[in-house]
VOPAGU-2260 file (C-alpha; in pm, 1 decimal, decimal comma):
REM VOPAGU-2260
SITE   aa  ch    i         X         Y         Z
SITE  UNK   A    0    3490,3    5084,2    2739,3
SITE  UNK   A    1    3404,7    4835,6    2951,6
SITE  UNK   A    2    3454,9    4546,8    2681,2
SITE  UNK   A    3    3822,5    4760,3    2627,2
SITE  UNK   A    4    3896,6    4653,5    3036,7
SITE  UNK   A    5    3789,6    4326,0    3004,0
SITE  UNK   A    6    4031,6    4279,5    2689,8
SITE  UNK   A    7    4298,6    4364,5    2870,2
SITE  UNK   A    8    4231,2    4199,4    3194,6
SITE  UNK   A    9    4228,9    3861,7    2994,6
SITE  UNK   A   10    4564,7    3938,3    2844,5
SITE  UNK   A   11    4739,9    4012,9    3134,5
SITE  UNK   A   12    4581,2    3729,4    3275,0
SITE  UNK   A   13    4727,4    3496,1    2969,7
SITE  UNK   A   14    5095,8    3665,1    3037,2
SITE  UNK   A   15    5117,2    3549,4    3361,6
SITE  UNK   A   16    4975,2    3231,3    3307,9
SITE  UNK   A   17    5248,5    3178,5    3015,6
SITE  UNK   A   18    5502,8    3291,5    3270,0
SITE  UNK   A   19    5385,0    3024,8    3539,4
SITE  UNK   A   20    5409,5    2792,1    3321,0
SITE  UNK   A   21    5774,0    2852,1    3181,7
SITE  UNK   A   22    5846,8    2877,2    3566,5
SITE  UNK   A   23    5724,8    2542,1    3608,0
SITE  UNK   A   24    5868,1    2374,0    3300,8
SITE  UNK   A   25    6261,3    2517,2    3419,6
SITE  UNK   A   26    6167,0    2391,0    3749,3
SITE  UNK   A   27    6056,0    2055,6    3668,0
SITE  UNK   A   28    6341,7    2049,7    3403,2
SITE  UNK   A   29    6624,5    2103,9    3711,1
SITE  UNK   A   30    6441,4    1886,5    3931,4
SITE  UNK   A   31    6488,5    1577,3    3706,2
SITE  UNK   A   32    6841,4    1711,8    3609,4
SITE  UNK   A   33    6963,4    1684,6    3993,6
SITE  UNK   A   34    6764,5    1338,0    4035,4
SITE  UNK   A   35    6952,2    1201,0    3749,0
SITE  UNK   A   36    7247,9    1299,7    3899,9
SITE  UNK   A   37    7168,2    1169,9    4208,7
SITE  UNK   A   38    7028,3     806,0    4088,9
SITE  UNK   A   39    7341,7     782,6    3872,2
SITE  UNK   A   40    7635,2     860,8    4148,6
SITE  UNK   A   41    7455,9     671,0    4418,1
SITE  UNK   A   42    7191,0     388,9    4300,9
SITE  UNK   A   43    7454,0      96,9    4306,4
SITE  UNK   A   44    7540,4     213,2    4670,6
SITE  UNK   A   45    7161,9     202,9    4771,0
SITE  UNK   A   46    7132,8    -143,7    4632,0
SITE  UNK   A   47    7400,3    -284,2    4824,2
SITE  UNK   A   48    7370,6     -72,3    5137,2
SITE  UNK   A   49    6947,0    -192,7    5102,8
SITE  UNK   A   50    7077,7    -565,2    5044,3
SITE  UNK   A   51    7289,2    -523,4    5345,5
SITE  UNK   A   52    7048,2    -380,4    5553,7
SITE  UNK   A   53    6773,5    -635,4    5410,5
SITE  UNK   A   54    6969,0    -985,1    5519,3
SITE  UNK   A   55    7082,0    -831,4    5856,4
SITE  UNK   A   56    7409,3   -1009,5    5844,0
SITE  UNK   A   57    7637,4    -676,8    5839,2
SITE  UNK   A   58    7367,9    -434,3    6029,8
SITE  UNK   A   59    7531,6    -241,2    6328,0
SITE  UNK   A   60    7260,7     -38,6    6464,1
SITE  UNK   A   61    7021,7     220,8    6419,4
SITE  UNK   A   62    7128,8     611,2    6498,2
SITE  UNK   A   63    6892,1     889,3    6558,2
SITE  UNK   A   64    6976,0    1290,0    6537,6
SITE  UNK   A   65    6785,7    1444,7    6812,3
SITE  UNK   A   66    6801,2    1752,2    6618,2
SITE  UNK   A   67    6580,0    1670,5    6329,4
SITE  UNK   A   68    6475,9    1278,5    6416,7
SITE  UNK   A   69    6660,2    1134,3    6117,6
SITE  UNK   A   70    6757,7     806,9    6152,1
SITE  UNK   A   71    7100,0     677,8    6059,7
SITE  UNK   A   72    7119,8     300,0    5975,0
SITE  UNK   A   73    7509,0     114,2    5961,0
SITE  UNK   A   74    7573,3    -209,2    5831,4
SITE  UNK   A   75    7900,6    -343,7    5698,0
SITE  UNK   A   76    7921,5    -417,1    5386,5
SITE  UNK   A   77    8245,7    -623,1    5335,5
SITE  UNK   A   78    8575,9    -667,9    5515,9
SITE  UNK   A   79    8682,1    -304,0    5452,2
SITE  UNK   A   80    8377,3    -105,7    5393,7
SITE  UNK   A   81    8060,0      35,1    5573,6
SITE  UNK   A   82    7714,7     110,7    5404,7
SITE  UNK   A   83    7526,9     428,0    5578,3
SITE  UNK   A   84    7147,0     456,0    5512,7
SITE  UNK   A   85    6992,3     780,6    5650,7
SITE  UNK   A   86    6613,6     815,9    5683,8
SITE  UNK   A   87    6391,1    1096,9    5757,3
SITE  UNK   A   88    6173,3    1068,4    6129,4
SITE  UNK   A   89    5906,8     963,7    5921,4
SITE  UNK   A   90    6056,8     659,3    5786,5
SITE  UNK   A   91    6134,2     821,9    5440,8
SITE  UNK   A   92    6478,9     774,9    5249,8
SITE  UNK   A   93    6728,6    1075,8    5183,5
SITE  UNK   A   94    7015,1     906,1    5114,1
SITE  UNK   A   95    7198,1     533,9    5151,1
SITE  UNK   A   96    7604,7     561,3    5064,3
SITE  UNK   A   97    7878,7     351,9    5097,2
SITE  UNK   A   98    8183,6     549,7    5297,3
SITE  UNK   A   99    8526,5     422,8    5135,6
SITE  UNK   A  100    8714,2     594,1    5349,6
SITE  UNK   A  101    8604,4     453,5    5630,9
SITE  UNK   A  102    8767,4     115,7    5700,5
SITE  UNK   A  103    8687,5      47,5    6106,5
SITE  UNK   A  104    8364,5      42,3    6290,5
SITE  UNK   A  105    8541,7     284,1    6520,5
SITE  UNK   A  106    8570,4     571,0    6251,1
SITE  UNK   A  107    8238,6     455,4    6165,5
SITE  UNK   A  108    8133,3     533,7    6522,0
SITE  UNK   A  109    8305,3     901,0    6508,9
SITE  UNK   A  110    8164,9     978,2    6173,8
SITE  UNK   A  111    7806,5     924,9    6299,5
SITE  UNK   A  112    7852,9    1036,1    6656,1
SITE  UNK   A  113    8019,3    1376,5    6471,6
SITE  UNK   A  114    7734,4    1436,5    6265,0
SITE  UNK   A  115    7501,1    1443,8    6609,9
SITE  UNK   A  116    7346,2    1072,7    6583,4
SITE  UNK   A  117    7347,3     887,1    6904,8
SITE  UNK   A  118    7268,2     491,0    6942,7
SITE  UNK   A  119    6940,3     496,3    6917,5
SITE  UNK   A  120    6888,9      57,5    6933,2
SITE  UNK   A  121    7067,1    -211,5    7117,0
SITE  UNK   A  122    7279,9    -303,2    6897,1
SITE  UNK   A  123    7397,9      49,0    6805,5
SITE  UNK   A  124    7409,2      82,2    7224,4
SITE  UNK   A  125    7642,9    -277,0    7243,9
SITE  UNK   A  126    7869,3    -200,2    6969,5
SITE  UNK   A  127    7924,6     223,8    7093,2
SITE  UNK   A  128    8013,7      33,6    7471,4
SITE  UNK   A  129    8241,2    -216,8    7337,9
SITE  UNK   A  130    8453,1      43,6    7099,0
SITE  UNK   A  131    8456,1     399,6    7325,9
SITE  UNK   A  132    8422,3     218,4    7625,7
């Protein structure tokens, strides 16, 4: 009887294992499936938003969200276009895109200052004066 309890124990036991481990698989499987996704619409922006940000030349300021602490990094990429990096408090990348539809620094501007970052360094500070002020 006892041996009859233990039997059973150890199969319900194996079920749910089994079903933890499907769980897992589908999750893993959907994980990769929206990283894909994600490395395919936006890893040439990253590069050249990175690049940008790297050599300094087109970098107008750093932006933080009180909020959550995320920090919002601007550079400009070319004549016409502006590269947006956004990092979590903690220094770690959630996304870098370039926004085509913004063509002057003082959309730029609204499109950060609308999303609740402020100028957080001095050149963010200079560049907010000289446009809004």
């Amino acid at each position: 009887m006892l041996a009859d309890t233990i039997g059973d124990s150890n199969q319900k036991l194996s079920f749910w294992v089994i079903v933890l481990c499907l769980l897992c698989v589908i999750g893993i499987g959907v994980y990769l499936a929206v990283s894909q996704h994600a490395l395919e619409k936006h890893s040439y922006d990253a590069v050249v938003v990175d690049s940008c940000l790297e050599n300094g030349a087109g970098y107008l300021g750093e932006f933080k969200r009180d909020s959550d602490g995320r920090i919002l990094k601007v550079c400009q990429v070319d004549t016409e276009s502006f590269g947006i990096k956004v990092q979590e408090s903690n220094g770690n990348p959630v996304t870098d895109f370039i926004k085509e539809k913004l063509r002057r620094i003082d959309q730029v501007l609204k499109y950060v200052t609308n999303r609740g970052y402020k100028p957080h360094d001095d050149v963010a500070k200079n560049i907010y004066k000289t446009v809004f002020e």
